[in-house]
C-alpha positions as CSV (number, residue, x, y, z in Angstrom):
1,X,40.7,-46.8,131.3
2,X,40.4,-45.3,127.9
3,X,40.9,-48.7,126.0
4,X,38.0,-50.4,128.2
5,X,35.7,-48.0,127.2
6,X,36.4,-48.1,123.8
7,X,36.2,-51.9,123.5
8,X,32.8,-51.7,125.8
9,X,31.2,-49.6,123.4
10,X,32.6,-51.7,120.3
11,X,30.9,-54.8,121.7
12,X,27.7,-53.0,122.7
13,X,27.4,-51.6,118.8
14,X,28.3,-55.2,117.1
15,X,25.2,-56.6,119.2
16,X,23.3,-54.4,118.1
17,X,22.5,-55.6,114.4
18,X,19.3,-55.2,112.5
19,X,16.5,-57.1,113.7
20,X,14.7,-59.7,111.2
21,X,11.8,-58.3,109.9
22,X,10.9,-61.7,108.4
23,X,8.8,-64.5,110.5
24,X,10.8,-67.2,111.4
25,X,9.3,-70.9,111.9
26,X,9.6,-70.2,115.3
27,X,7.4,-66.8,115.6
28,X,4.4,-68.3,114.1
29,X,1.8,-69.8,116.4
30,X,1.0,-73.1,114.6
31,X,-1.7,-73.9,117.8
32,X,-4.9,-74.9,116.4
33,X,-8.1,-72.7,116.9
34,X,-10.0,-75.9,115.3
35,X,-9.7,-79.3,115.9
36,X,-11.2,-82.1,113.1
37,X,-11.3,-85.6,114.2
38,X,-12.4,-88.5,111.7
39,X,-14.4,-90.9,113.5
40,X,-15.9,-93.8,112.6
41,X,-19.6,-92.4,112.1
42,X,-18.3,-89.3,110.8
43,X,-16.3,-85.6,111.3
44,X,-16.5,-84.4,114.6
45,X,-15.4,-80.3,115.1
46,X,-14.7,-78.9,118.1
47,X,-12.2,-75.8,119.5
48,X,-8.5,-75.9,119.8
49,X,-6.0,-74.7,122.3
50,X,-6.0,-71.6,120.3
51,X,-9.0,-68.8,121.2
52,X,-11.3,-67.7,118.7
53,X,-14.2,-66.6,119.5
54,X,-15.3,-65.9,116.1
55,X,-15.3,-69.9,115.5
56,X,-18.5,-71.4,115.3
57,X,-19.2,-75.4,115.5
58,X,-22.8,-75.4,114.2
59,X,-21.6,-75.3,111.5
60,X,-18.3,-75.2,111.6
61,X,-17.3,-71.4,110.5
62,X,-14.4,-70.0,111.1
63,X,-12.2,-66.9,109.3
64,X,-9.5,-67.1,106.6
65,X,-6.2,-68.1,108.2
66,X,-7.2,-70.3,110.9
67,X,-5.2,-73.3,111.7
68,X,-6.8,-76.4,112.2
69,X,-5.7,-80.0,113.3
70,X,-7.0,-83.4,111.4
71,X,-6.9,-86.3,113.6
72,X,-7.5,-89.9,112.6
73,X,-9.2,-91.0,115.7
74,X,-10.3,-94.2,113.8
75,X,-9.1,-98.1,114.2
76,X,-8.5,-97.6,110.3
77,X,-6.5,-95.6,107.2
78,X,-8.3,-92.9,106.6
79,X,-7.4,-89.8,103.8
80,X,-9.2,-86.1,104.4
81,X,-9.7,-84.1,100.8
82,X,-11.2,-80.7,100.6
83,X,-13.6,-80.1,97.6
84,X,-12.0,-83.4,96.5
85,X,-8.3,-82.6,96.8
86,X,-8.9,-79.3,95.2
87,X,-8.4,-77.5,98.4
88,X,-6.5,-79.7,100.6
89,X,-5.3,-83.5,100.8
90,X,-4.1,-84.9,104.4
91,X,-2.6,-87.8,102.2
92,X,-3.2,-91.1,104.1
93,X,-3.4,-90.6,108.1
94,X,-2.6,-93.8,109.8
95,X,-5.0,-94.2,113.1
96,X,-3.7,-91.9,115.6
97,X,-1.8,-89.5,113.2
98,X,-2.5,-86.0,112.9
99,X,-1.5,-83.5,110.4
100,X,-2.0,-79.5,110.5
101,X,-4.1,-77.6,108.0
102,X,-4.2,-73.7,107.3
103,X,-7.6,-72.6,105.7
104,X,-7.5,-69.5,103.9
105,X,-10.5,-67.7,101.2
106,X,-9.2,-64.8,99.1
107,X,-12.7,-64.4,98.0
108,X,-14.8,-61.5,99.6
109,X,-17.5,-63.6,100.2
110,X,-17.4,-66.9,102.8
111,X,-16.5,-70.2,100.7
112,X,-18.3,-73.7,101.3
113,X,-15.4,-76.7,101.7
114,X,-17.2,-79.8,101.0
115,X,-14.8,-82.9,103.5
116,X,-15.3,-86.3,102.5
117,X,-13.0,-89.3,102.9
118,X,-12.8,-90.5,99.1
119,X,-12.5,-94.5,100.5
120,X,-14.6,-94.2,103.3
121,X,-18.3,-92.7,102.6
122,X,-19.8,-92.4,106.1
123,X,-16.8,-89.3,106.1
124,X,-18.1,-86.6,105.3
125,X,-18.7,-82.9,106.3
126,X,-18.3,-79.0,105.4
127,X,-16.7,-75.9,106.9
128,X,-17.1,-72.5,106.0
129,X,-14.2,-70.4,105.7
130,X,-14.8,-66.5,106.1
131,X,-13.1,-63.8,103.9
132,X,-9.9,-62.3,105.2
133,X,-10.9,-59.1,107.3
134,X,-9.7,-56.4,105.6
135,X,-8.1,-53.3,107.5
């Protein structure tokens, strides 16, 4: 009886271990609080999955950190920059093909993305991203 408590409490302290402290691809929420479709007359904005009701539409405002999905919902290639690839590049979307995008502003004051499609000119649009809050 003594040796099956022994092991027993063995087991119990090996599973035990330190938990990661780090977050793993798994523990972040990659669920969009703003979806972006390209269409053919032009960006359209509306709200993801992901609640936030801090997001505005009109115009599209929303704070530092928020995820966002591009969609190509066109018949054609189509290519997203920020502030003309300064801030972000989607690369060529294919119709149909969607690609995530974080927004972040380490500003204290909210920043003005200019979106524009650099082959296409009826694409075009702005967000504003928000400062980070601050605790």
């Amino acid at each position: 009886m003594l040796v099956l408590c022994a092991g027993a409490s063995v087991a119990a302290s090996a599973c035990g271990g330190s938990a990661s402290t780090e977050p793993t691809l798994t523990s972040v929420n990659f669920s969009p609080k703003v979806l972006i479709e390209i269409r053919p007359g032009g960006l359209h904005f509306a709200k993801g999955p992901r609640e936030d009701r801090d997001l505005l539409l009109e115009p599209p405002t929303f704070g530092s950190g928020t995820v966002s999905e591009i969609t190509n919902a066109t018949t054609t290639v189509q290519r997203l920059q920020g502030d003309g690839g300064k801030v972000f590049d989607t690369g060529l979307l294919q119709p149909g093909d969607r690609t995530t995008v974080v927004f972040t502003n380490t500003t204290a004051a909210p920043i003005t993305i200019a979106m524009t499609d650099p082959r296409d000119p009826n694409i075009t649009g702005s967000i504003v991203v928000r400062p980070q809050a601050t605790a």
